[in-house]
C-alpha angles and dihedrals in degrees: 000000000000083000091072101023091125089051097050086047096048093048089054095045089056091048091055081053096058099042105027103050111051073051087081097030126110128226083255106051095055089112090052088049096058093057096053092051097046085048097048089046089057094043092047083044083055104065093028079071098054095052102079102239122158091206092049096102089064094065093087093064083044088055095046097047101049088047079065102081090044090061094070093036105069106342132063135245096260078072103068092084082076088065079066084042102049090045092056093045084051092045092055087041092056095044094055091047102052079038088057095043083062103053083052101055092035083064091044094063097051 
């Protein structure tokens, strides 16, 4: 369980994204919102990728799948293109961070 604490945290901090937020949008700051979301999931993707996790690769369908319910909250279903969307954000995220894990222990190691 402590093996996999930041992985627990960061999933719950991208589910208070998802449902917290388009709490306090307006109809007319989804795109804005949007935005934000897609930015913090890259963000969150990001240091998901530092931490060495073998499972980490697996954050982007998590993502995706817990984007899903949101969809037909508040969102329609024209939206669920964004679950792709977010997958693919979280994908890149993770990419950069294990890239730059690498250039840090690389340095270490010099």
């Amino acid at each position: 369980m402590k093996k996999y604490l930041m992985f627990y945290i960061l999933s719950v901090v991208q589910v208070l994204m998802f449902y917290i937020l388009p709490l306090f949008a307006g109809p007319t700051d989804i795109m804005g919102l949007v935005v934000l979301l897609i930015l913090s999931t890259f963000i969150i993707s990001m240091l998901m990728g530092i931490y060495k996790y073998k499972i980490k690769f697996l954050f982007p369908f998590v993502v995706a799948i817990i984007f899903l319910p949101s969809v037909f909250i508040y969102y329609n279903d024209s939206a669920l293109v964004h679950a792709l969307w977010y997958c693919v954000v979280s994908f890149l995220g993770i990419s950069i961070g294990s890239l730059i894990n690498l250039v840090i222990s690389c340095v270490k190691k010099k």
